[in-house]
N, C-alpha and C positions, 0 to 999 in steps of 0.2 A: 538790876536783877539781884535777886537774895540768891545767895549762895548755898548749896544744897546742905543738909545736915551732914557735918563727919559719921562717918563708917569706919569701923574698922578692916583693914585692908592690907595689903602685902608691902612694902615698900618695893622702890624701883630697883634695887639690885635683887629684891629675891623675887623678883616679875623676870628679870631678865635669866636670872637662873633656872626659873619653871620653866618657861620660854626654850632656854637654848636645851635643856635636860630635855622634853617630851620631843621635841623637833628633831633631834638627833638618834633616835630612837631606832633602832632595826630588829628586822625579823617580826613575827606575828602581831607583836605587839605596837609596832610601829603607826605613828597616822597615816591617813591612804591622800599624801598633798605628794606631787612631785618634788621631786630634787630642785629641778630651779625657781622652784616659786616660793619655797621653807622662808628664804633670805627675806624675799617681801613681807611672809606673812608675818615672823617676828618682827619688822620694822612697823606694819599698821598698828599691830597691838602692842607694840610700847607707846608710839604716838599716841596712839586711844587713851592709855592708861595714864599718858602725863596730862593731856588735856580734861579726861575724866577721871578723876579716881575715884568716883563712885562706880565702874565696871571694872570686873574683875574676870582677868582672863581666867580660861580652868576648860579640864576636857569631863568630856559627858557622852554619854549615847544619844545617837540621835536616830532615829527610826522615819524612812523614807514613805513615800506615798506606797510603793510597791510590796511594805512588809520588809524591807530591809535595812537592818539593822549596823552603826556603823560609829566609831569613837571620835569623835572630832571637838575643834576646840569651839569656845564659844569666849565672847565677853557678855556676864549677868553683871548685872545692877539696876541702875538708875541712871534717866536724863531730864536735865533741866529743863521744865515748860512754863515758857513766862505767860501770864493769863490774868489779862484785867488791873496788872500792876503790879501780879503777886506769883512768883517764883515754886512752879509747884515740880516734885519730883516721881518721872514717869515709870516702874519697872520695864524695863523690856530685856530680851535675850539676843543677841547677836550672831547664828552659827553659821561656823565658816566651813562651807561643806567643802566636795570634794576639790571640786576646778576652781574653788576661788584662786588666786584673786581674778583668775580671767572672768569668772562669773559670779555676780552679787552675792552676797551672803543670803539667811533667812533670816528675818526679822520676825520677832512676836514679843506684844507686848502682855506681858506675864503677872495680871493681877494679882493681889495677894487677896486674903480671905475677907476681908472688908469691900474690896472691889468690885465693878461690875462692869465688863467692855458695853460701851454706848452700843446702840443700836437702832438704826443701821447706824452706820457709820463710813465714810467715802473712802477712805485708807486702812478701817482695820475689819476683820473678819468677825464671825463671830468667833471662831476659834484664837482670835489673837494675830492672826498672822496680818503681816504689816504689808501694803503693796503704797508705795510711795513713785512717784516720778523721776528719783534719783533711783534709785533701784530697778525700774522699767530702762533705765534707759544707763546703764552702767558702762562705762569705756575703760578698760584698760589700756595702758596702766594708771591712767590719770585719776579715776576714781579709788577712793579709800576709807578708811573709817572715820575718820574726823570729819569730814564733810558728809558724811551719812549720818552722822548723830547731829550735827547743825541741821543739817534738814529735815529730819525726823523733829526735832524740837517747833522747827519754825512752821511745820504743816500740822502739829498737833496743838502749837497755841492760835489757830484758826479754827477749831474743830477738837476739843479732847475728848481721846480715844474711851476716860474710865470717869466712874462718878465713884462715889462714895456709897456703901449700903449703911442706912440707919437702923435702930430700932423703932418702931414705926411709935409714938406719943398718942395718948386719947386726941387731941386735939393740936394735929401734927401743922406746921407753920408755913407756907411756901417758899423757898430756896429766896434768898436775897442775895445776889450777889456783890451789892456795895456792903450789906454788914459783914460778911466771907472774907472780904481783902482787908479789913480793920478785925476782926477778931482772927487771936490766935487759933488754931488746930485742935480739933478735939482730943483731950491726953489720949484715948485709948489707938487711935490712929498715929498719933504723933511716935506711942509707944513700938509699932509697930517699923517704924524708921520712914517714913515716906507721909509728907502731908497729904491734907484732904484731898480732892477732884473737888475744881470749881463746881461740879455739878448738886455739889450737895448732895442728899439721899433724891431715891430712885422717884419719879415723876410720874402719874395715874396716865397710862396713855390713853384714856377714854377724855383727859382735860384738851388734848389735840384736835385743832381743826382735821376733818377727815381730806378735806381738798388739800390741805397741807403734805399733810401725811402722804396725800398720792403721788405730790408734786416733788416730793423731796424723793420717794424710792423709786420717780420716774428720769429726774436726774441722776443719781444713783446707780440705778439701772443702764444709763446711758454709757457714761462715765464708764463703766465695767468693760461697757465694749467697745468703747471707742479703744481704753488700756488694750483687751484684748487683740483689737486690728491693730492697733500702733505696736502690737510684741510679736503677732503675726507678721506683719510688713517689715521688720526689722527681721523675722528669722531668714524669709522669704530672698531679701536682699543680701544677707550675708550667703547664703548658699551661691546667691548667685554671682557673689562675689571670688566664691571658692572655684567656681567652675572657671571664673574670669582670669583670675589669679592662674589655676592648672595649665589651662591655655595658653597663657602668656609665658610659662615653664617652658612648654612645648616648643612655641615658638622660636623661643630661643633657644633653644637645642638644637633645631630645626634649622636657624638662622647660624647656630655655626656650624653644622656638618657643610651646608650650604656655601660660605666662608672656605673652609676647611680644603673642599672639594675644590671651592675655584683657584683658592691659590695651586695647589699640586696643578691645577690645566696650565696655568699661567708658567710654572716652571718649566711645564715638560714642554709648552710651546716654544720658552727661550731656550731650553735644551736643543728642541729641532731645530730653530732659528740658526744657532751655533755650527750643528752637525747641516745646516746647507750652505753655512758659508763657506765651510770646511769643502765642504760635494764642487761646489761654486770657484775656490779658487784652484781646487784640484783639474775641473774642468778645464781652467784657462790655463794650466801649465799643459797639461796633454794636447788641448788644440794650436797652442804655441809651439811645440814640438812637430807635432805636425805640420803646421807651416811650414818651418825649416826644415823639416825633411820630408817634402811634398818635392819637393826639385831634385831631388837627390833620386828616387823612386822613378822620377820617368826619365830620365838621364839613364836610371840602368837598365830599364826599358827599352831603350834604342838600341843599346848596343847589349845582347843576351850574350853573345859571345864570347865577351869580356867580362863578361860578372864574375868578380870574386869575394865569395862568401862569408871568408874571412876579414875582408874592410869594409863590409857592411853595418857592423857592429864595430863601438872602438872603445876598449876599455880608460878607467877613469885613471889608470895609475899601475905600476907593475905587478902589484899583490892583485890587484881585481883581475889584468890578466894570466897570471900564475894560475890564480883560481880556475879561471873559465878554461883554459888548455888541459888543467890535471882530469875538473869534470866531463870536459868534452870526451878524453881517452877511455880514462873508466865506463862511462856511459857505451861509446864503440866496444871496446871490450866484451861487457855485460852482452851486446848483442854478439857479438861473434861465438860467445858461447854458449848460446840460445840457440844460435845456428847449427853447430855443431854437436848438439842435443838433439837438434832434428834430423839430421845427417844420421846419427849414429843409431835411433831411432828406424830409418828406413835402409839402411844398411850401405848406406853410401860411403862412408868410409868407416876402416878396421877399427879393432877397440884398440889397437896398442897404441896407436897415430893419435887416435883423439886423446887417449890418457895422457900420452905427450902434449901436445896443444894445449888441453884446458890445465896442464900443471906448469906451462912458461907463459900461458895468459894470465892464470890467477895469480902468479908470481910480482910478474908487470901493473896488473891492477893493482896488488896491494901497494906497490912503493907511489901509485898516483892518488891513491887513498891517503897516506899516511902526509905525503905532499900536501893535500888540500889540508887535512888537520893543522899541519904547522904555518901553513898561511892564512887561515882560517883566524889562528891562536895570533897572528902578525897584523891582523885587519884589524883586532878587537882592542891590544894593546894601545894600536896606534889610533883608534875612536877615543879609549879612554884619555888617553894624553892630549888629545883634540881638547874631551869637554873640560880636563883639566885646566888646560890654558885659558879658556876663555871664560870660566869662573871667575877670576878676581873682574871683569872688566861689568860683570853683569851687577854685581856689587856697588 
């Protein structure tokens, strides 16, 4: 392959300084590419620029199908199309709109004034614009600039996209394309920076068979829509993939409250589990109790006559009965001057007598009161020094 004509051109440290200076760029004048994809887009277009330096990055306006207008970057130049043995270079434009790199760039191949886009043509428009198979069918992130302009090159030396315009001769010659690959480029093209188009100047379409002619814009035509259902089928599938995807979000959010929910059941089961073992051995000390004091109960039964109230119950130790004697008085007390409230209430006895009474009862309660506090204070002491001791053993 012949190597394109030198261009004059930016070198690669002030590619990468144009580069990081526009991509950095805030407030109005800023390009409309997100934050996280800047990083990518200066990585394709140094690649591009070291593989091609016949393209030259740079920003431009570009104006959308809708009438909206918008600053983005582009690579212009030139790509090598090898044709019949002979190395010819293509103009095209490269812009990188807004979503790239998630979505393809536009391609248009951008004749200069000697040129003319073939027509029809299976890849290019009349307007230029390029619709290729790498492009139809773009993946992020794996697709990128460098393998766009190979494949660009390789689908248009099967098919090129431009010819050449001549000045039409009295007795003009038919295109030869074996003398085209042996003779150099005509100066006035050549001056222009870009060789001929294998096509030579432009071809009488009346020299065309017409069954030709139908057969090629019936292919053509096909081709169009076959692209169209296969970019159709591809949008159609990705939605559905988005819905697929939203669902399987769901799901799993779904799948841990789900989760979430069963463990808390699972605690609070072994929590109960616990508090019935607890219910469970509480049971079997009160029904053991009962046992052994089931004989004792009908033994006082027989004999009522001898029941004494006071060895019915037997305290654990002298402080539990201290206790139980001080509560038991105060507790009679409490009633006797309840009593005596009612008495004095119905007039059953004087007010001097009861004032007497309830001021050597309440006397007598309080020293059975203040009794229980200090044995009370003797019980607690004597717990703590309990749990005392038996600390080091649990160690």
């Amino acid at each position: 392959m012949v190597p394109p004509p030198s261009t004059p051109s930016l070198d690669s440290q002030q590619i990468q300084q144009f580069l990081s200076s526009v991509l950095s760029q805030r407030g109005p004048s800023s390009l409309p590419y997100t934050e996280d994809s800047k990083w990518l887009i200066r990585q394709h277009l140094l690649s591009l620029t070291s593989h091609y330096p016949s393209l030259q990055p740079k920003t431009a306006t570009f104006t959308h199908n809708d009438g909206r207008s918008v600053n983005l970057l582009q690579a212009d130049g030139t790509i090598p199309m090898p044709y019949q043995g002979v190395t010819y270079n293509i103009p095209i434009i490269i812009w990188l709109i807004e979503s790239y790199p998630r979505y393809p760039p536009v391609v248009y191949v951008n004749p200069t004034r000697d040129m003319i886009i073939k027509r029809p043509h299976p890849h290019v428009s009349p307007s230029g614009l390029v619709s290729i198979p790498y492009l139809q069918n773009w993946i992020y992130p794996s697709s990128n600039l460098v393998d766009l302009v190979v494949n660009l090159g390789s689908a248009f030396s099967h098919d090129p996209p431009l010819y050449s315009q001549r000045r039409s001769n009295p007795n003009p010659n038919p295109p030869n394309y074996g003398q085209q690959q042996q003779q150099p480029p005509p100066p006035r093209v050549a001056a222009a920076g870009y060789p001929p188009s294998p096509y030579g100047r432009a071809q009488p379409s009346q020299t065309e068979d017409a069954a030709e002619v139908y057969k090629r814009n019936a292919v053509n035509k096909l081709v169009e829509m076959v692209h169209g259902d296969i970019i159709k089928m591809r949008k159609e599938r990705e939605a559905e993939m988005e819905g697929l995807f939203s669902a399987q979000g769901v799901l799993r959010k779904r799948e841990e409250e789900v989760n979430k929910g069963l463990k808390e059941m699972q605690d609070e089961k072994e929590a109960l589990e616990q508090q019935l073992q607890v219910v469970l051995m509480s049971t079997d000390v009160l029904a053991g109790w009962v046992r052994e004091n089931e004989g004792k109960i009908k033994n006082l039964g027989k004999n009522n006559d001898s029941v004494d109230v006071d060895e019915v119950f037997h305290c654990a130790d002298v402080l539990s009965k201290q206790m139980l004697d001080c509560t038991a008085a105060d507790l009679a007390i409490e009633d006797v001057v309840y009593s005596l409230d009612k008495a004095l209430q119905e007039g059953a006895v004087p007010f001097d007598q009861y004032l007497r009474n309830v001021r050597l009862l309440s006397r007598e309660q309080f020293f059975h009161k203040a009794t229980a506090a200090k044995v009370r204070a003797a019980q607690m002491q004597a717990q703590v020094a309990s749990m005392a001791a038996r600390a080091p053993h649990s160690h």
